[in-house]
N, C-alpha and C positions, 0 to 999 in steps of 0.2 A: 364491590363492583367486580364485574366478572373481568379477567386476561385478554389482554389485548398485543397481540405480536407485533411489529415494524422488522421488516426483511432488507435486506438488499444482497441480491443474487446476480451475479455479471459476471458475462464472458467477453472476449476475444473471438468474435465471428466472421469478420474480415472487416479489412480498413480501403479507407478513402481520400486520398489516393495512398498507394503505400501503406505504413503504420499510424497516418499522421490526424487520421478524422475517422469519420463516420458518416456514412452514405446516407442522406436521408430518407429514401425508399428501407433501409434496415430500422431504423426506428418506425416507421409509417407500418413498417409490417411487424411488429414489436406491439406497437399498440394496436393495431386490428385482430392479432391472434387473443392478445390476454381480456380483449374485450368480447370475445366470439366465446371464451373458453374458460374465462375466470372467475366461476362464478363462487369458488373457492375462498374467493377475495373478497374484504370487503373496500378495499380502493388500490389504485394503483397507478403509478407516475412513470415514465420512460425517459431515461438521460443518459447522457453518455460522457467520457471524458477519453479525450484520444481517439482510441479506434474501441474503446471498449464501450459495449453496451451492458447498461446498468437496470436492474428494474426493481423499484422502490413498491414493495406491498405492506399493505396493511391487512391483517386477517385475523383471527380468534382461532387458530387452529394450533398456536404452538413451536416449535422452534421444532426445525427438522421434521416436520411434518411431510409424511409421503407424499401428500397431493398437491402444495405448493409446490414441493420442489419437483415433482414431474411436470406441473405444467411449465416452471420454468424452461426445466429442459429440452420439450416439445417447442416451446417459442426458441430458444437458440437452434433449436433444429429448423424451426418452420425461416427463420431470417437465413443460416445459413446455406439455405436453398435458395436465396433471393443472391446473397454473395456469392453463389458457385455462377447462376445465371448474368452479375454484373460483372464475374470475372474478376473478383474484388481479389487483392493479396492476401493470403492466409484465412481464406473461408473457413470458417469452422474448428480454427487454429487452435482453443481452447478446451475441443471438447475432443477426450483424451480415450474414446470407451465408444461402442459401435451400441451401447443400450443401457436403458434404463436398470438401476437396480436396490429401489427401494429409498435412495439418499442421494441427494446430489455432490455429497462429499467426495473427494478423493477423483471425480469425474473431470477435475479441470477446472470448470467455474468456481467462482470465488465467492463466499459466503460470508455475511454479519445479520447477528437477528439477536432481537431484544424481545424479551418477554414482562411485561410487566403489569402493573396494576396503575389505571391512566389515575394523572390529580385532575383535580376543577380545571388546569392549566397544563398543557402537556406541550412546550417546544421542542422538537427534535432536530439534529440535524444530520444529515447524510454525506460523508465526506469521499470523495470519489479520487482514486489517483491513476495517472498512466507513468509508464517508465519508471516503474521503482518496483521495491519490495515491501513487505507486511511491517518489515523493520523502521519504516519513514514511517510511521507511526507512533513511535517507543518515547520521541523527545516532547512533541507537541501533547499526547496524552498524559505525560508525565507533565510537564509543566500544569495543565491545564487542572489536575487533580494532585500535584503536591508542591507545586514551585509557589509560594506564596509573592513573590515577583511578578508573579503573571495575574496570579488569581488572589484579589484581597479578598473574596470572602472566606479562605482558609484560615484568613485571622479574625476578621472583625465579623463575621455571620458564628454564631454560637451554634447553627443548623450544622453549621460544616468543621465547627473545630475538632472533629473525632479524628478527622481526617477518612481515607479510604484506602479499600484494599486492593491490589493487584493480579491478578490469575496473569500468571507467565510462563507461555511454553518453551522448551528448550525443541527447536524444531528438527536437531538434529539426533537425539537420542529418544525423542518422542516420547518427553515428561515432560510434568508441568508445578509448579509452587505456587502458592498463594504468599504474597509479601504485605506486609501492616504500613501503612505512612499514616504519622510520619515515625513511628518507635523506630521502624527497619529502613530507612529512607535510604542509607548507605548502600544497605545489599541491595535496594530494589533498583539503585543508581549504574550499581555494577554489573546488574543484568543486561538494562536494557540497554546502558553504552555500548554492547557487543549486540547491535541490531541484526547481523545477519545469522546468529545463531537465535537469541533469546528476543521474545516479540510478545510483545503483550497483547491479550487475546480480550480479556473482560474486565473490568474494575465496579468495584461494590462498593456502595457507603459503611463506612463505621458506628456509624450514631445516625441521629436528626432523624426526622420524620418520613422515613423510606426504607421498606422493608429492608432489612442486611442480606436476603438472599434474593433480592431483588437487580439486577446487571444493569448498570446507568450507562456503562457505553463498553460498545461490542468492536472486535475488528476482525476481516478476516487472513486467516493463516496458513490460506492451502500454500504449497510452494511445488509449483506447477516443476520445476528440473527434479524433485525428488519421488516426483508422480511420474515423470516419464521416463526417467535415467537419463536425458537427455537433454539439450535446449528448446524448450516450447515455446519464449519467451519468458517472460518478466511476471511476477504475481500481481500487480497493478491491482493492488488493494483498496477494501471500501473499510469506512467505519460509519458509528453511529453514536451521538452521542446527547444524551437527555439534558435537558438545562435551568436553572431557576428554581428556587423554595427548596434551598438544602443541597442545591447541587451547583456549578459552577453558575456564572452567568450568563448569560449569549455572546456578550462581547468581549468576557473572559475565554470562552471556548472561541472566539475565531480570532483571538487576541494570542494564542497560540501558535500560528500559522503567519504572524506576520515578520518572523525571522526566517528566511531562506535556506534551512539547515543543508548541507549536502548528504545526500543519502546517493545509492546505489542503483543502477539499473541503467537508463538514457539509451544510446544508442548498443541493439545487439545485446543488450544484456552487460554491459562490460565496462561501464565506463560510470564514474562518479560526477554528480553534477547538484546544483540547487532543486531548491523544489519551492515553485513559483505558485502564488498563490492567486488564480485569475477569476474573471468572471464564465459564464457559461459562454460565450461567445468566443470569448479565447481561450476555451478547452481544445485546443489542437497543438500537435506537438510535430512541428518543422523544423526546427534549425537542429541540423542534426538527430532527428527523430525525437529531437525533445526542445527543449531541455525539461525535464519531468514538471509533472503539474496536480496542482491538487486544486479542484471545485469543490463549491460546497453547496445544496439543496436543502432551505430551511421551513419544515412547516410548522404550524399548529394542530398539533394531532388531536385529534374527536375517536370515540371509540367507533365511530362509521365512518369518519374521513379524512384522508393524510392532509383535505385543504389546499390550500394554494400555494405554490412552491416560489420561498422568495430566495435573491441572486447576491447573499449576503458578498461577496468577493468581488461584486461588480463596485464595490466601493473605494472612492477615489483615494481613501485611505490608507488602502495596499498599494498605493503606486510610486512608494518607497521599495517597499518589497519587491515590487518587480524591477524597480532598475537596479536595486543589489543584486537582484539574482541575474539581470542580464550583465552586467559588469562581472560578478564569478564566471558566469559563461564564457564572455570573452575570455579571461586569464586561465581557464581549466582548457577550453578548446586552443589554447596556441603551446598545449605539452604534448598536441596530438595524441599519440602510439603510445606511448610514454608514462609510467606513471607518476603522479599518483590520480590522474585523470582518469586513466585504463586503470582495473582494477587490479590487486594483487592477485598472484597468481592461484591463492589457497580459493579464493571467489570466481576464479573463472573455468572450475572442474565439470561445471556443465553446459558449457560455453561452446562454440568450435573450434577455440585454440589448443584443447587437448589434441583436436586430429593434426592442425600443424606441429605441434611440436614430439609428437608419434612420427611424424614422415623425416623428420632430424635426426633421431635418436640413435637410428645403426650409424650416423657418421661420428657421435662424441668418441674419443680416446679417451683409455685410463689415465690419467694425470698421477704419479707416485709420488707420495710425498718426499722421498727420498732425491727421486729424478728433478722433483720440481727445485730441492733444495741447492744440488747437485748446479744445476744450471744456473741458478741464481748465483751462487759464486764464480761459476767461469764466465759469467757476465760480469761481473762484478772485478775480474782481474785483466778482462780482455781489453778494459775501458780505461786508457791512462789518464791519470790527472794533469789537469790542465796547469802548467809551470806559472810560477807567481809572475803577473806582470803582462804572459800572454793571452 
């Protein structure tokens, strides 16, 4: 059976109101464009989480294909003409390059695409985040394909006792290792606990009945402050993830998500918080521009069509998850300013607190170690001790 691709391509075109939604004239023009224009396609779904608009394709064209991703791009353009005209906050925020050139990579938008060869059964699901980074990804997809805690078919499915492997990029020195689980499960541990550096990009089966160079779940890993040298926002990453006959199981993969892990991003770029796991309806991010959020869009893939999109998170079953995550909220949000709320300072280099603490900088004095020492003792002798009794 011939390749069949699933895409998800999303920008940041402007939010409603603020950072906190998405305007529904931006969707409405989202789907009127890629229905006028997409004949590239062979289906395609429109969703958003936050203020980001997300657009879910199915097609036979391939991963990185030039005509998918220009039409993408054309639709972030043709909506952020809708957001300069609604006057939306940060029209166009995401797209970092005044034209097209060949790849939507490195342009801003945010990318996950799976290529593979569909079964008799093909579940997918599309996992959407605002206010975080690529790195909120690292704990949930590792649990879901090597934590046997989460996932019992790692032990009792023979499809899956090979285990699988990891493709891990290091985003700041722009390499990447393939890790084995579970032989390597230490190092692939030590990786991804440092999410803001190393972020898991794709994972491969080992064994069972699915090609080994075949990608069962994709995330993506653009990181919008190293694309602009500056603050653009948050990477508010997608993944994608294949399920069933050799590979996790649906309710192992959203059995993943229903620990509130704290990950990085929430308001500004700067501050640490849970990442709540909602239905589509509560895909908006208020209390403080967040508190970060991850939905999830579940179909039945056909090699013609992604099918009907079901709202697995709308389940009353995460509404544990959400009041732990609304309880860390409270306790993170009353450190204000302060961290370990606010991030460290190595995490906030592309932030705007570099320019505050540039405007400081001609006032520090040298401190000598000598002077400092010096002082410490003639404080130390200028201070009488207090007489026994008094």
């Amino acid at each position: 059976m011939s390749l069949i691709t699933v895409s998800i391509i999303k920008a940041d075109v402007g939010g409603f109101p603020g950072h906190g939604g998405m305007h529904p004239d931006i969707k409405s023009r989202a789907q009127e464009y890629l229905r006028d224009n997409g004949s590239v396609l062979s289906d395609f779904h429109v969703a958003h989480v936050g203020d980001d608009l997300d657009l879910i394709l199915l097609h036979d064209k391939g991963e990185d294909n030039t005509g998918v991703h220009k039409l993408c791009w054309d639709t972030f353009l043709a909506c952020t003409e809708v957001a300069r005209e609604l006057r939306l906050y940060g029209a166009g925020q995401d797209l970092l390059s005044d034209s097209f050139s060949g790849n939507i990579k490195g342009l801003g938008p945010g990318v996950a695409e799976l290529c593979f060869t569909p079964r008799k059964s093909e579940p997918i699901t599309a996992f959407l985040m605002d206010k975080t980074e690529p790195g909120a990804f690292n704990l949930p997809f590792f649990k879901m394909f090597a934590d046997p805690f989460n996932t019992a078919g790692l032990v009792i499915d023979p499809a899956m006792h090979d285990g699988f492997s990891f493709e891990i990029w290091d985003v700041e020195e722009h390499r990447k290792v393939v890790l084995h689980s579970p032989e390597e499960l230490y190092d692939i541990i030590a990786l991804l606990g440092a999410k803001s550096r190393y972020v898991l990009k794709r994972v491969f089966p080992n064994g069972g009945p699915l090609p080994k160079d075949e990608a069962v779940a994709a995330i993506s890993t653009d990181k919008l402050s190293q694309i602009a040298g500056k603050y653009v926002g948050k990477d508010d990453p997608v993944g994608l993830v294949r399920a069933q006959a050799g590979l996790p199981a649906m309710g192992e993969v959203l059995e993943a998500f229903a620990f509130p892990q704290i990950v990085s991003g929430w308001m500004r770029g700067s501050h640490n918080g849970p990442l709540m796991p909602v239905g589509w309806e509560d895909a908006v991010c208020t209390r403080f521009d967040g508190p970060p959020r991850v939905t999830a869009y579940a179909f039945q893939v056909t090699p013609e069509s992604l099918g009907r999109a079901a709202d697995p998170f709308r389940d009353i079953a995460f509404d544990n998850a959400r009041r732990t995550a609304n309880d860390i909220t409270d306790y993170l949000r009353r450190h204000g300013p302060f961290e370990p709320h606010r991030l460290p300072l190595q995490d906030m280099e592309y932030t705007t607190l570099p320019q505050v603490l540039e405007g400081l900088s001609s006032r520090f004095v040298s401190l000598p170690e000598a002077a400092a020492k010096g002082g410490a003792k003639a404080s130390h002798k200028a201070t009488p001790r207090a007489e026994k009794g008094h």
